[in-house]
C-alpha positions in Angstrom: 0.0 0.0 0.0 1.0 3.7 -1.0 1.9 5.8 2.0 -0.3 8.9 1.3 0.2 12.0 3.5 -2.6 13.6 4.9 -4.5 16.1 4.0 -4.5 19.4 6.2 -7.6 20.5 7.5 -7.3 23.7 5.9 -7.3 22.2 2.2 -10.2 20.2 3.2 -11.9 23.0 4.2 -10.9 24.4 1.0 -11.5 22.4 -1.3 -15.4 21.5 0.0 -15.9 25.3 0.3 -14.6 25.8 -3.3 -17.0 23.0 -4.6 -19.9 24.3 -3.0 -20.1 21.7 -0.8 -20.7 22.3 2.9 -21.2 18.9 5.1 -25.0 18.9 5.3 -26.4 17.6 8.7 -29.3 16.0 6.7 -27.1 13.5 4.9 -25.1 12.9 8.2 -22.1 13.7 6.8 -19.1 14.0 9.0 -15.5 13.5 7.1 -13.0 11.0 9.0 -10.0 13.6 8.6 -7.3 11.6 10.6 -5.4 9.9 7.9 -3.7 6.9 10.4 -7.1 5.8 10.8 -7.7 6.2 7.3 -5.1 4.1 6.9 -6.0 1.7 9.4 -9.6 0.9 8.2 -7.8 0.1 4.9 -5.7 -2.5 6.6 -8.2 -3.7 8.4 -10.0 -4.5 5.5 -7.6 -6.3 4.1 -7.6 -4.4 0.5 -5.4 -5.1 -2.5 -4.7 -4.9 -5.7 -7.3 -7.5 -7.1 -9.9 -5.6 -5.1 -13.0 -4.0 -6.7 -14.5 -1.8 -3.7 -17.8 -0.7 -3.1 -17.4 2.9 -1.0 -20.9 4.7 -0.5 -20.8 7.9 1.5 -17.5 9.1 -0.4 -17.8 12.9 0.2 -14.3 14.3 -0.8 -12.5 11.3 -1.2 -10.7 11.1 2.0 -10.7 7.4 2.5 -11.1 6.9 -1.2 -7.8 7.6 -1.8 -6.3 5.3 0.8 -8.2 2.8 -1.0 -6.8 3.4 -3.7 -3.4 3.4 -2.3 -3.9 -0.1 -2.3 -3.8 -0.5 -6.5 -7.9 -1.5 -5.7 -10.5 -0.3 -8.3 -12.5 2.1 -6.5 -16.7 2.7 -7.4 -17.8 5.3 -5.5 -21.6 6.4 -4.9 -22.4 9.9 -3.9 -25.7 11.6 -2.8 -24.4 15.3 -3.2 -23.7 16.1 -6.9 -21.2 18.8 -6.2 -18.6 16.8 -3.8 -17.0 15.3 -6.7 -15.1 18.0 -7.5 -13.7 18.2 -4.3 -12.9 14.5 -4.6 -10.8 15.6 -7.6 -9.1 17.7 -6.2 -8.1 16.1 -3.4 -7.1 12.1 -4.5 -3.9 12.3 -6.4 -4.8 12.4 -10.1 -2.4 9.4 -11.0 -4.9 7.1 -8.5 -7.8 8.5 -10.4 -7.6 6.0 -13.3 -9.3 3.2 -10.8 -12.1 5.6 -9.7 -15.6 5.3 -11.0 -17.7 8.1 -9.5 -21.8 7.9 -9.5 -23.7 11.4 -8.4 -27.1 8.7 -6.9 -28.6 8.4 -3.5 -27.7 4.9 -2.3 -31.2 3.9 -1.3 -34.7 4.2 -3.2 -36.9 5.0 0.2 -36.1 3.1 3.7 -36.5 -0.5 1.8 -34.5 -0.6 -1.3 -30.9 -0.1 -2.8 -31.5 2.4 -5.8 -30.9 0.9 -8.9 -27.9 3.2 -9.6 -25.9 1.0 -6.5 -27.4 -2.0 -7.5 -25.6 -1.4 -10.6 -22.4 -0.7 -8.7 -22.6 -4.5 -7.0 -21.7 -6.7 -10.0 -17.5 -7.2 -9.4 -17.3 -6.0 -6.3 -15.5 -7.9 -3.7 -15.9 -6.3 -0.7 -17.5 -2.6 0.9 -15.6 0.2 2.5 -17.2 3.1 4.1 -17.4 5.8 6.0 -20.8 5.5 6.4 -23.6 8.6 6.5 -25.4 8.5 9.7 -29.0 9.0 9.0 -29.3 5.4 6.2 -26.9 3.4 7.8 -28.8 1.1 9.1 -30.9 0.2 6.5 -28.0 0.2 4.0 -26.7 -2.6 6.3 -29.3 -4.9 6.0 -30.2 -3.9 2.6 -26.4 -5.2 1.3 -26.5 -8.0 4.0 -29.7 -9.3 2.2 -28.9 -8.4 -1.3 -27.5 -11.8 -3.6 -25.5 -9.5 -5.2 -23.7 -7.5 -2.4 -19.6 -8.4 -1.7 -19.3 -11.1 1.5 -17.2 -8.7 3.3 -18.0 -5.1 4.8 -16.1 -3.5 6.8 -18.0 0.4 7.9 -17.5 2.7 9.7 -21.2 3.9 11.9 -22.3 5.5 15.0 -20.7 3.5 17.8 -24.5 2.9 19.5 -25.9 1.5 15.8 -23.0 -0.3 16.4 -24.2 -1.7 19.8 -27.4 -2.8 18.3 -26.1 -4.2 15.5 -23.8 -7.0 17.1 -26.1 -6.9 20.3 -27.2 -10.6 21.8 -30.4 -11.5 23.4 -30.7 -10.6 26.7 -28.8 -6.8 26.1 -31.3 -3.5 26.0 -29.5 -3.2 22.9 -30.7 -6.0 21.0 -33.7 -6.0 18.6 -35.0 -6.8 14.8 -31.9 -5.3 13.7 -29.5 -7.5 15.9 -31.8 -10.8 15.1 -31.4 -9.9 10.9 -27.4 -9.4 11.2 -26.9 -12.4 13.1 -28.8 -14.9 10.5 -27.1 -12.9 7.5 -23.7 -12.3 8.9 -20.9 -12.5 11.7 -20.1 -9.5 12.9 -17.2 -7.5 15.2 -16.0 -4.7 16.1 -13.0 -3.7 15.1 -11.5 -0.1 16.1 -13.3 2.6 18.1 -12.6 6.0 16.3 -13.1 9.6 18.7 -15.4 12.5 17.6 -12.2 15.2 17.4 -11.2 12.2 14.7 -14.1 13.5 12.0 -14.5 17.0 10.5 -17.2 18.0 11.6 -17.1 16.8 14.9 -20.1 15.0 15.6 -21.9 14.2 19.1 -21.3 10.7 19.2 -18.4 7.9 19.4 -17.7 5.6 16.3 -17.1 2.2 15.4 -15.3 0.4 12.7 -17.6 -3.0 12.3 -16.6 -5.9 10.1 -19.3 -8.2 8.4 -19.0 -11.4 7.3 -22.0 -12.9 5.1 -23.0 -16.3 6.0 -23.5 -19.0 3.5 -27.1 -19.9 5.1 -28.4 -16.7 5.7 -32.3 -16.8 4.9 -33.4 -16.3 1.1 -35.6 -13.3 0.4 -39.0 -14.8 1.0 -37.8 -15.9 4.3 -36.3 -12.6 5.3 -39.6 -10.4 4.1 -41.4 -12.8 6.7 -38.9 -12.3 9.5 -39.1 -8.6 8.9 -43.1 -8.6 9.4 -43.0 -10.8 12.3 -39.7 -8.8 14.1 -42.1 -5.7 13.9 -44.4 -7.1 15.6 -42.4 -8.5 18.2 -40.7 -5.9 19.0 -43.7 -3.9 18.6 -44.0 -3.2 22.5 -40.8 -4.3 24.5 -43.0 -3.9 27.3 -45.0 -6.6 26.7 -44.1 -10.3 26.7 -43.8 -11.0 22.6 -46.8 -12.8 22.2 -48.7 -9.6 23.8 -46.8 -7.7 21.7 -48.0 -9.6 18.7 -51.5 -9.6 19.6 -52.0 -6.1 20.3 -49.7 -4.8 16.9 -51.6 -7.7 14.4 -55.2 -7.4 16.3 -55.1 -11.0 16.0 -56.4 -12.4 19.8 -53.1 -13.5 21.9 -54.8 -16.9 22.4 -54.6 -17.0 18.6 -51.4 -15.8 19.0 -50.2 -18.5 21.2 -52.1 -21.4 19.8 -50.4 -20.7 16.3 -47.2 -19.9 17.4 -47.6 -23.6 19.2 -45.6 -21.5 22.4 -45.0 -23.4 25.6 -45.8 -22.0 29.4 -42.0 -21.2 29.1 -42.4 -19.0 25.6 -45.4 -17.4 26.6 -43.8 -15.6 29.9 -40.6 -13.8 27.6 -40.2 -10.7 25.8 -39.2 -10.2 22.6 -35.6 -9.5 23.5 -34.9 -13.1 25.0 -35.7 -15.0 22.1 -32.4 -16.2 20.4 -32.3 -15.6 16.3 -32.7 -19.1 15.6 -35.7 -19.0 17.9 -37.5 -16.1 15.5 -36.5 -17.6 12.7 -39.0 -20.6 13.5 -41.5 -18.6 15.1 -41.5 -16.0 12.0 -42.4 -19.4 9.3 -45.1 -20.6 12.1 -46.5 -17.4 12.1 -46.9 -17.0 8.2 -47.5 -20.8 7.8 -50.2 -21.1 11.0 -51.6 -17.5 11.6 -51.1 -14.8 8.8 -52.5 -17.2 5.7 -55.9 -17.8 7.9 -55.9 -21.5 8.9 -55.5 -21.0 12.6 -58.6 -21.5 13.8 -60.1 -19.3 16.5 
């Protein structure tokens, strides 16, 4: 990997004022500035040469570059249509040959990769990013669920989306988006990165997270059912899950219980003591015994 030295606050500055391009709190944009960590989440990714990387959330191309460091191929997607030119001006125009640049938003409402990063998946062996705040969770699950999304991510998010991302049952942390992770992917954490680290400085901590797709993770008929059912388990933490159910579906929680076949044992839990294996059974009961109508009341 090139050793690329860093870029001083001042030309950052610079270069997003001369392109018209403030960070804009509504796409959560805060730059990682410090260029060892920059250089770190590149290693920690393990990135070569035979690398084609997926970065969303580019802005001016600060980690872009280290990326490209590497001799990787580079295809960046960009929500702001006037960053790019601070991009240019800021990776080092001989790197610039492996950089494929798309002005899109990465998502097409909460539920749905746009089809301008769909495009972008084809080749790609693994994402990099400095992730904006306000989508990253969906993005997440989105690529995690997606047939044609790389095996490996390795992101940088919020260090409490973080927490609920990689949280167990049992932790306050833990809900649908914990139980979806954990059937699609293992996942750590693997640096902690400081506010006075980003440009702006934001509120909160960070987290570098790696994830690893898993081989059996549900197909996309099971996953749309697990996503219906999570909802309404989750619906009111409050509330033992099968309450929960009830009172989110309107279906009666003897219905509930009797379809879900639970035990004296299962009927007593909430929603964040059920394992992912457990909700992965519960959600086909559900769809196979109470949403298609042949529970019986």
């Amino acid at each position: 990997m090139k050793l690329l030295p860093p870029i001083p606050l001042a030309v950052l500055r610079g270069a997003v004022a001369a392109a018209g391009a403030p960070p804009r709190r509504r796409h959560g944009q805060h730059f990682l500035q410090d260029a060892n960590l920059l250089a770190a989440i590149v290693r920690d990714a393990g990135v070569g040469s035979d690398d084609v990387v997926l970065e969303i959330g580019p802005g001016p191309g600060l980690l872009t570059r280290h990326l490209l460091a590497t001799g990787a191929a580079v295809r960046a997607v960009e929500i702001d249509v006037r960053i790019e030119a601070a991009a240019r001006q800021l990776v080092e125009p001989e790197l610039q040959a492996r950089l494929s640049w798309t002005t899109a938003d990465a998502l097409d409402g909460p539920q749905r990769l746009s089809e301008a990063l769909q495009a972008c998946l084809p080749g790609c062996s693994r994402v990099v990013s400095n992730l904006p705040y306000n989508v990253a969770a969906p993005l997440i699950i989105l690529l995690l669920e997606h047939g044609a999304a790389p095996d490996r991510l390795v992101v940088l998010i919020q260090a409490e989306m973080g927490q609920r991302l990689l949280a167990h049952e049992g932790s306050r942390n833990y809900g649908g988006l914990s139980v979806i992770r954990a059937l699609c992917a293992a996942g750590r954490i693997l640096r902690r990165v400081p506010p006075e680290a980003f440009w702006p400085v934001p509120q909160v901590a960070s987290v570098v997270v790696e994830l690893i797709r898993r081989a059996d993770r549900p197909e996309p008929a099971e996953l749309a059912r697990l996503h219906r059912f999570l909802d309404l388990a989750f619906h009111a933490r409050r509330k033992t899950f099968a309450n929960s159910i009830a009172s989110a579906s309107r279906v009666p929680v003897a219905q509930v219980v009797r379809g879900l076949a639970l035990g004296e044992k299962l009927q007593k839990l909430r929603a964040e003591a059920l394992s992912p294996a457990q909700f992965r059974s519960l959600a086909q009961s559900w769809a196979d015994d109470v949403e298609d109508g042949r529970t019986h009341t």
